[in-house]
N, C-alpha and C positions, 0 to 999 in steps of 0.2 A: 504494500500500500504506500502509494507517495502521499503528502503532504505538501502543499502549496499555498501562493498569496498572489495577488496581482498589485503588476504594477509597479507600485512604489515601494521600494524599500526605506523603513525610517531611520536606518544609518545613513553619518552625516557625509558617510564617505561618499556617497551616488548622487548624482544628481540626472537628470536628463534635458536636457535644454532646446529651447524653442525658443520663436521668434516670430513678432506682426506680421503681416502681407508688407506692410510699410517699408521694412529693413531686408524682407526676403531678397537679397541681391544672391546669384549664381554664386560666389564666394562664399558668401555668409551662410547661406546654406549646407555647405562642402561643409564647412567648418562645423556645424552644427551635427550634421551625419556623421563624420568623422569621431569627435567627441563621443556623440550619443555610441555608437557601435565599441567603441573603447570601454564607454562606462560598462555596456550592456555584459562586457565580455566581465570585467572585474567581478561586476555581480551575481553574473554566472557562477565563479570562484567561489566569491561570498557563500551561496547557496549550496554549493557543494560541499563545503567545511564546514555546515552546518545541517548537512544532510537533509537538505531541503531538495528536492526531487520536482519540484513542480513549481510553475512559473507562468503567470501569464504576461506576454509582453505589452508594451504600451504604444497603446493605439498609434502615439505621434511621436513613434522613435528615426520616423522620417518626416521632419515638417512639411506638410502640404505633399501629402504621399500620393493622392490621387487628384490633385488640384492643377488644371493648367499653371499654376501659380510655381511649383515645381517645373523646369525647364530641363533640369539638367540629369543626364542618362546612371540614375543612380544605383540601379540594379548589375549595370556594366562597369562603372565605373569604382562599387567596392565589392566587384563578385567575393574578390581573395579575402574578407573580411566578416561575410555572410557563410561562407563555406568553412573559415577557421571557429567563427560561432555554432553551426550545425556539426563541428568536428568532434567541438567539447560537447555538446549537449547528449550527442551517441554515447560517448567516451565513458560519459559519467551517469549515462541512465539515466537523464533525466528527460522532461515530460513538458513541450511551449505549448503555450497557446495563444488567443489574441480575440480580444471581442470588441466589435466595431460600434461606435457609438450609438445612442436614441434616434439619431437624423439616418439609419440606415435601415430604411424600410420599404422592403422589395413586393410590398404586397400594397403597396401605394395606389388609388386610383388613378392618380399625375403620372405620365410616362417620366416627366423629367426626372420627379423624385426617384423612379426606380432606375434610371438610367444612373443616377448619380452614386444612388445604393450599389449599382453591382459593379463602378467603378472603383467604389472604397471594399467591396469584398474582394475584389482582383490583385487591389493595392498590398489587405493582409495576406493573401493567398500567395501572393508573387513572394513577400517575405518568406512566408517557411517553405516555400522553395526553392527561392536561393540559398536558404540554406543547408541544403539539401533532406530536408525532413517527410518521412514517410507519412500516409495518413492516421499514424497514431497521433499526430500534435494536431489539432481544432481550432477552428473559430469558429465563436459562439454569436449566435443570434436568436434574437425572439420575432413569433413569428409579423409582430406588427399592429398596427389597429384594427377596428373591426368597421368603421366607415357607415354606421348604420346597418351592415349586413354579414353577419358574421361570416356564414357559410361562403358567401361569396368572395367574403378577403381572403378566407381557406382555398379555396380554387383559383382563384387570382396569385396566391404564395406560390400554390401548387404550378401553375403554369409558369410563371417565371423563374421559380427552381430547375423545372427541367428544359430550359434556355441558358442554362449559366453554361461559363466556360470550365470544362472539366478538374481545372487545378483546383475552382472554388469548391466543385462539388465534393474532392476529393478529401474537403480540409471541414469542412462545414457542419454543426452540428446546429440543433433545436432546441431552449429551453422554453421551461413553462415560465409566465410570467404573472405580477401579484395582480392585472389589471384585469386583461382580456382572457386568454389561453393558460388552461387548466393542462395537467400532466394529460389529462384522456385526451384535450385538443391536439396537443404534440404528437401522441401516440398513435392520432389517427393519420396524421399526416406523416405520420414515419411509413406509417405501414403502407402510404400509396407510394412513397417517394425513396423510402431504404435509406433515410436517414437516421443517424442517431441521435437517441435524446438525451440531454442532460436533466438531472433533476436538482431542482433546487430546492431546499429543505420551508425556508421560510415562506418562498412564494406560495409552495403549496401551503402550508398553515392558514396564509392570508384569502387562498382563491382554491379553496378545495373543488374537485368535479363532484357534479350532483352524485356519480355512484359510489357510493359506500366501498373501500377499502382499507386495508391497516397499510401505512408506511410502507411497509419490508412487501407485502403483495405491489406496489405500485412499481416499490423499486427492482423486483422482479421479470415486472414485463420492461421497465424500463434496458434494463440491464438486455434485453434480448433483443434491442434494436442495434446493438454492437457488435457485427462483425470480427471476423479475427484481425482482419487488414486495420482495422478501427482504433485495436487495443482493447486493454477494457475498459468497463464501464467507468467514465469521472463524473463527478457530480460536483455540487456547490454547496458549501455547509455556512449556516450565519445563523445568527441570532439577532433579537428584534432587540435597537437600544429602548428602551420603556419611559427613555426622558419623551422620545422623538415622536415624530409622524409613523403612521404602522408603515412597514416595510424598511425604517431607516436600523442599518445595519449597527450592530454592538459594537463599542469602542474593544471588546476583548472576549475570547473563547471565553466560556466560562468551561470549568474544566468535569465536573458530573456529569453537564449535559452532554459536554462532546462525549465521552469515556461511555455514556447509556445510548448513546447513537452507534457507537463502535459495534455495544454489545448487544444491540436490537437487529444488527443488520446479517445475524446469523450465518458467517461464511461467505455471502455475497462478495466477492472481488472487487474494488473500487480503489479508484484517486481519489482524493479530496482538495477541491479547489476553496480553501476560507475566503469567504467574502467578510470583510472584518475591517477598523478604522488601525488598531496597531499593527496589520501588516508579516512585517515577519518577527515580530515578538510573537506573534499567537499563533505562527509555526512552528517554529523551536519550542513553543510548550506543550503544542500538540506531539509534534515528536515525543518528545521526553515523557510526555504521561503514555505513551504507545511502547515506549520504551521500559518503563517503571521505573529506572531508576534517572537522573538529571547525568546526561551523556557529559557534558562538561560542567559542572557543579561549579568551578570557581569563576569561568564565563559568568554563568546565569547570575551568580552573587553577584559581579558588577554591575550587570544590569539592576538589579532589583534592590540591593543594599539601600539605597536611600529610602525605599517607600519604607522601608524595617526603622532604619534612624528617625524617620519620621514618625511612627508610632512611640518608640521610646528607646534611650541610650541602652536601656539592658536590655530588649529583645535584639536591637541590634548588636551588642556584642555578642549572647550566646549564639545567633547564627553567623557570626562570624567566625566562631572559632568551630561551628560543625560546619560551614562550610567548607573553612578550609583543613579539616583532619581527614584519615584516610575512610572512614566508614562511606558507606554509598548510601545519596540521599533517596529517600523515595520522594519520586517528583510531584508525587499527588498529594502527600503531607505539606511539600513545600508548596505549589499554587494554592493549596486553600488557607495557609496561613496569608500570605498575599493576596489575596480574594478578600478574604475577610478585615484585615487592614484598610484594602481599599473601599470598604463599606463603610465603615466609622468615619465618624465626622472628628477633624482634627484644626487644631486654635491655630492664630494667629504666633501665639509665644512657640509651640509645636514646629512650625514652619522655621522659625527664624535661630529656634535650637540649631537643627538641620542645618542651613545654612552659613552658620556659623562657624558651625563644624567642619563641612568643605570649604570653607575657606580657609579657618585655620591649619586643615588636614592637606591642604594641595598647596601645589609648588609653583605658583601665579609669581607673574611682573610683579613690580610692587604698583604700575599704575593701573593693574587689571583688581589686583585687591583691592587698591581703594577703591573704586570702581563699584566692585560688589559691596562693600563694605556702605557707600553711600547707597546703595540701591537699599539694602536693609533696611537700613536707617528710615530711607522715606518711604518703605513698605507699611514698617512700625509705626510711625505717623499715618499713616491713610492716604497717602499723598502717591503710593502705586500701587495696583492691583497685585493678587497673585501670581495674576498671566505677566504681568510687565515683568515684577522679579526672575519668572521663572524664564522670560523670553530674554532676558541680560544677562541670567547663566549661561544658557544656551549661546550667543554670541562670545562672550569669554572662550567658551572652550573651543567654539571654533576657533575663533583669530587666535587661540593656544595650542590648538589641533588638539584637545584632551578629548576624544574621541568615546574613551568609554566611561569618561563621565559626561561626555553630550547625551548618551545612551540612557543614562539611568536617570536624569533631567528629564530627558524626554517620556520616559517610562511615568514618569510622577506627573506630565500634563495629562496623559491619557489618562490616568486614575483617578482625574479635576479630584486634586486634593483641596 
């Protein structure tokens, strides 16, 4: 079973860079591709040392990918560099994929809209085959609106489906989605068109099909729209945040539910793609709770040390010192003590402990301490938010490059301590 994230990674090491229609000059763009295909490889790495297996890429890893706006012959000009990305991706077992934005919708009544759509699925499509990727890596789509007639945008899908050009069909899968298309809507158009479906766990929650089945039944017939050429079955795992709007995605796995999804899904073969706001924080915990015990125990402490200092200096020393002795942690005592942490409501004086303490524990300028030092200062007065303080650590460690304390910074905004 792999384990994956899309997109973004929240290390500060990656970035992916883009640019307006405005600045797109033939250079600026090179530069921009060049960049992005360099980061793209690093991150690859990233995810490989962290046994992360799955990946989806981002949509705009080529600026203006499908846009006349783009001029310049970008699939020929970094063949050697798509080819060395599909090299490692075989190499290391791992698992792309790529899902084209809201505005890609091929079951359009407007010919434009759909002309436009199957030039942004050619655009992903052309990607994972320059880099030479078999039809086990996807792109994901939903099937679109319903235009006042449902059936009919299902046979209007249907028909312009089987118009596409082969590489898309070959790369191309179906989810259900929370609005329109139920898992049976997908299902039925798999079965006229021999696509496969993906399932996504909360969509269904939110837009169950009228007929009555358990989960593990759905994901069974799902699972048999996949071919062997296909791979197997991936799916999309997320949880609802309960601040938000229904369907907006959890700032983080929470770790029961995933581990009771693991254990509901009875031997069924699956990838899991998290759709999640921490990224590949909530990979690497998936892993490790998959794992039972925490694969790199004194990694994970960096990351997560602060949110402990922040409950209190003695929980934070006693797992400091079992983090770092030889026993093996189990990873699911450790996310629920972190779970739970991140449920309590924590003071202002709490915060500036914390604080205090990476400042006087780290090896800063002396005009990046003072620095922090005044930011404290005017936190304790009222005079800056949480986010400000926390977003002036955050610069510190970059312009300091302290990388895996940007990490554990960054761990404590998701937590909105």
């Amino acid at each position: 079973m792999k384990i994956g994230y899309a997109c973004i990674c929240l290390d500060a090491q990656f970035h992916f860079e883009t640019c307006i229609q405005k600045f797109a000059t033939e250079d600026r763009l090179r530069s921009i591709i060049r960049a992005n295909l360099e980061t793209l490889q690093k991150l690859l790495e990233y995810n490989a040392g962290h046994n992360i297996r799955m990946y989806r890429l981002s949509f705009d890893l080529i600026p203006f990918g499908s846009s006349p706006v783009n001029t310049i012959p970008w699939l020929d000009e970094f063949a050697a560099q798509f080819q060395s990305l599909g090299d490692y991706v075989r190499k290391n077992n791992m698992r792309v994929s790529l899902h084209p934005g809201q505005y890609c919708v091929i079951n359009s009544p407007r010919e434009d809209v759909v002309e436009r759509s199957i030039d942004e699925l050619l655009y992903h499509a052309s990607i994972l085959e320059a880099m030479g990727l078999d039809a086990t890596h996807k792109m994901v789509l939903h099937v679109g609106g319903i235009y006042g007639d449902k059936q009919q945008a299902m046979q209007r899908f249907a028909r312009v489906y089987r118009r596409l050009d082969p590489i898309i069909q070959k790369h191309l899968i179906i989810e259900n989605d929370d609005r329109y298309y139920t898992v049976e809507d997908v299902l039925y158009l798999s079965a006229q068109l021999s696509i496969p479906v993906v399932f996504d766990n909360l969509h269904h929650a939110i837009l169950p099909p009228p007929v009555e089945r358990t989960q593990l039944e759905w994901l069974r017939l799902v699972s048999g729209t996949w071919k062997k050429e296909d791979g197997i079955m991936k799916i999309h795992f997320c949880q609802q945040d309960v601040k938000k709007r229904k369907g907006a995605h959890a700032m983080h796995i929470d770790a029961d539910t995933f581990l009771e999804f693991i254990r509901e899904r009875e031997g069924l073969d699956m990838d899991i793609m998290l759709e999640v706001k921490d990224k590949n924080i909530s990979a690497i915990k998936c892993r490790n709770l998959l794992e039972k015990t925490l694969q790199d125990a004194q990694a994970e402490w960096k990351r997560y040390r602060l949110l402990f200092l922040l409950d209190s200096t003695r929980l934070y020393e006693v797992w400091n010192t079992l983090m770092h002795s030889s026993c093996g942690i189990q990873s699911l005592d450790f996310y629920h003590v972190c779970e739970d942490i991140g449920r309590r409501v924590h003071t202002a004086s709490d915060v500036s402990r914390m604080l205090q303490h990476v400042i006087q524990n780290t090896d800063w300028t002396q005009r990046t301490a003072n620095l922090l030092l005044r930011a404290v200062t005017a936190y304790e007065a009222r005079e800056k938010s949480l986010e400000q303080l926390l977003d002036t650590l955050l610069r510190a460690c970059e312009r300091e490059q302290r990388y895996d304390l940007y990490d554990a910074v960054l761990l404590l905004k998701t937590y909105e301590v």
